[in-house]
N, C-alpha and C positions, 0 to 999 in steps of 0.2 A: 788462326789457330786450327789444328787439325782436331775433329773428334774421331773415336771408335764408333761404331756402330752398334749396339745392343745387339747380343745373340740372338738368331733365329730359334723359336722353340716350337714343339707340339704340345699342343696344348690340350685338356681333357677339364670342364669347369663342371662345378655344379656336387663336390663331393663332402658329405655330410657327419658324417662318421672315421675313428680311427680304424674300421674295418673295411672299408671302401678305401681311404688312404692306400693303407698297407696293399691293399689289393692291385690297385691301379700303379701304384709304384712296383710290383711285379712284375705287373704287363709293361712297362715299360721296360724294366731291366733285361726282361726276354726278348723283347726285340732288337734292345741294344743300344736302347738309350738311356745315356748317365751324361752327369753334368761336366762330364770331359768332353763329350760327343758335342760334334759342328752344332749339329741341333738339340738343343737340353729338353726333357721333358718340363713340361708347364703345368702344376695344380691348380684349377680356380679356385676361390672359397667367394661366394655368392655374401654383402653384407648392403643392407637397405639402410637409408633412417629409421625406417620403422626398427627392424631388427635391432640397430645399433642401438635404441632408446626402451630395448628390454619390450615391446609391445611385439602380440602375436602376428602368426601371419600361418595361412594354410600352404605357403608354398614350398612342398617339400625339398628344396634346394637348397635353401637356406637354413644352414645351423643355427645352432641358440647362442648368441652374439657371446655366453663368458664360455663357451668350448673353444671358441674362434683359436685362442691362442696353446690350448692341446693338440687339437689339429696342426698349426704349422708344428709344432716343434715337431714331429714324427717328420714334419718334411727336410728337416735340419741335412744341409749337405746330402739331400738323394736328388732334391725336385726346389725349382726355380715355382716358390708357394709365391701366389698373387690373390692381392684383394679384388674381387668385381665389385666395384659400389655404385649404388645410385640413391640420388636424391633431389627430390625437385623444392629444397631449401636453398638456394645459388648464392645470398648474401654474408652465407655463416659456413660456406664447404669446406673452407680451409681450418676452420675449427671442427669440423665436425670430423675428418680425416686425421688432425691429431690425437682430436680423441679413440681413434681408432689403432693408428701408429704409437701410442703412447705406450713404451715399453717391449713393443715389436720391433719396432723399428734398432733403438737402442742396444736391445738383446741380441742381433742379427737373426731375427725370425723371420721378418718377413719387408723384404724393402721394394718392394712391385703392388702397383696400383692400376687397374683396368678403370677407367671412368664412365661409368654408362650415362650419361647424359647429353644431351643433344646442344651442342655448343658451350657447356659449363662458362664460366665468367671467368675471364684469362687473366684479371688480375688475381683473382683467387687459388689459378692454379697456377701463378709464379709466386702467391704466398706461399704454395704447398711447397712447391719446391723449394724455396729458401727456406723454408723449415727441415726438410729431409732432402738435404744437397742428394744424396744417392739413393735416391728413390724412383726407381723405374717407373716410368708413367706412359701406362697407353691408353692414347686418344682412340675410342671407338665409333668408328664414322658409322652410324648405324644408320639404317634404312629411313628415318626423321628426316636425320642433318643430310643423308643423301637426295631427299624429295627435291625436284625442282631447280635441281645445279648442276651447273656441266662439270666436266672433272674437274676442268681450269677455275669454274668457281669455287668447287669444294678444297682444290687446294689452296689457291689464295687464301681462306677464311683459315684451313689448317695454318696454314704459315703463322696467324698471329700468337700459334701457342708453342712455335718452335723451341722456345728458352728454355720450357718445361714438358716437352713431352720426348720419351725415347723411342717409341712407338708407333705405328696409327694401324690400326687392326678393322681393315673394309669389310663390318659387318653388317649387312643389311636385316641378316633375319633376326638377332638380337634372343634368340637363345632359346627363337620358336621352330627348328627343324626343318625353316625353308631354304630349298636354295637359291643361291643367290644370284643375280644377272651378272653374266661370267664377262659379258663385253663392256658393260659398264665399269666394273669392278676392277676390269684388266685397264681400263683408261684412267679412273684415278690411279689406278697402281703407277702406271707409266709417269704421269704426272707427278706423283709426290719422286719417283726415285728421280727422275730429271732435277726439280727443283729442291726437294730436301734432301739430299742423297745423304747425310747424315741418320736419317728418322730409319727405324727397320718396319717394314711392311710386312703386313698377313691379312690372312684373309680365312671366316669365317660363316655358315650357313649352310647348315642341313649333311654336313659331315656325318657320313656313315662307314663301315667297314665295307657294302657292297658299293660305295661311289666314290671312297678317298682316293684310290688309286688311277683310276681313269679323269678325276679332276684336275690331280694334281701334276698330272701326266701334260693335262692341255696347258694349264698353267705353264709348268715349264717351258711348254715347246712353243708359247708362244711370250715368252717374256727371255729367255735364253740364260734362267737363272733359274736356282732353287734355294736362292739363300732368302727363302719369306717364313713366314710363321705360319702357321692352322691352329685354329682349335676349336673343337667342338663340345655341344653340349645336348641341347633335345634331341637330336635324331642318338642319342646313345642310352637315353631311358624309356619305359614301357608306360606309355599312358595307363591311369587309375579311370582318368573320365575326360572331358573334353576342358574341363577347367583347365588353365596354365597354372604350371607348377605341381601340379596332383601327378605327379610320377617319380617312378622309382629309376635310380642309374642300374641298369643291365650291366653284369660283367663280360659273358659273351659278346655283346655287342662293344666293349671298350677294347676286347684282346682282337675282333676283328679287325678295328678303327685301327689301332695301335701296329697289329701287322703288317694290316695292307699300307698303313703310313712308310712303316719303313721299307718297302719294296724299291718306294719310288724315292723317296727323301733319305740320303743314306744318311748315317750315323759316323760317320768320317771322325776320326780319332784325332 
């Protein structure tokens, strides 16, 4: 059986308010990406255990879990909204994602899931998926799951979540503004498009408007492709303090991101 491949998207996560929404959906449509475009734009909305179970958190990324679903609806038919979730509950994810999806999903609000956790439990995330057949699912190989594996291991290990993931997003920095080892990063790439050539690949870390365009530049020229994904997140807000999470998204810095994105990554109709 043949599959399609998941859209390529540019991705901008971490956005808290309907007034950062609206915003960053501007910057997108001035650069000229819309959900016709080869590359769709990508909303993250940041959602933890904690969050999800109504409990505080100082980390200004994350909205207050009953806005979750005012937020997506502003993104209805402009922007490809996705959930980032994490939780280090592994026995109950698949309940806890529906309680998340419950009503989003059904409404066509919101049917994309980024997983932040480091190897999650793969029967749990073929529960997810046979619960929401069409629910995008990106595997985020982050800086953890990358410790200590050569590509060829880390895709072996990807491979046993192929049933349920459309994605695998090589993020080492994990939404702390570092960049990320570009030869490493280019070897799992090569890897997964060899062997899952169905899964859509991106790649993540320390994304800014003065380094998207000369990264994404190398990327291409040495993989011979630009059908991957990006998306960024700390290097697009202004520290309050050294704490994680204690910052605010910069709109400057997103209309640079978002620019210099499409220099290099067109927007092909």
């Amino acid at each position: 059986m043949q599959f399609m491949s998941a859209q390529p998207y540019i991705g901008i996560t971490g956005t808290v308010s309907v007034d950062e929404v609206e915003a960053v959906i501007s910057e997108f449509n001035s650069a000229g990406y819309f959900l016709s475009s080869s590359h769709i734009p990508m909303l993250g909305f940041l959602v933890s255990y904690k969050t999800l179970n109504g409990l505080p958190t100082e980390n200004k990324r994350y909205p207050l879990i009953g806005k979750v679903r005012g937020l997506l609806e502003h993104c209805a038919g402009r922007v490809l909204p996705m959930i980032h979730y994490n939780s280090k509950e592994m026995s109950t994810l698949a309940e806890q994602v529906s309680r998340i999806f419950d009503g989003l999903y059904q409404d066509d609000f919101c049917r994309a899931l980024q997983m932040n956790i480091v190897w999650p439990d793969v029967e749990q995330m073929k529960r997810i998926k046979k619960n929401f057949p069409e629910l995008q699912i990106v595997f985020q190989a982050s800086h953890n799951a990358m410790a200590e594996r050569s590509s060829k291991e880390m895709v072996d290990k990807i491979a046993e979540y192929k049933e349920a993931i459309s994605y695998v997003l090589i993020d080492p920095s994990g939404g702390r503004g570092l960049e990320f080892d570009i030869n490493h990063s280019l070897a799992v790439y090569h890897e997964l498009t060899e062997n899952l050539p169905a899964i859509t690949v991106g790649f993540a870390g320390g994304f800014t408007g003065a380094n998207v365009e000369a990264r994404v530049r190398d990327i291409i020229s040495r993989t011979g492709r630009d059908d991957f994904c990006i998306d960024a997140e700390g290097g697009l807000r202004d520290k309050l303090s050294n704490n994680y999470g204690d910052d605010l998204l910069n709109m400057e810095k997103v209309k640079a991101y978002v620019q210099a994105a499409a220099r290099v990554i067109k927007y092909r109709v």
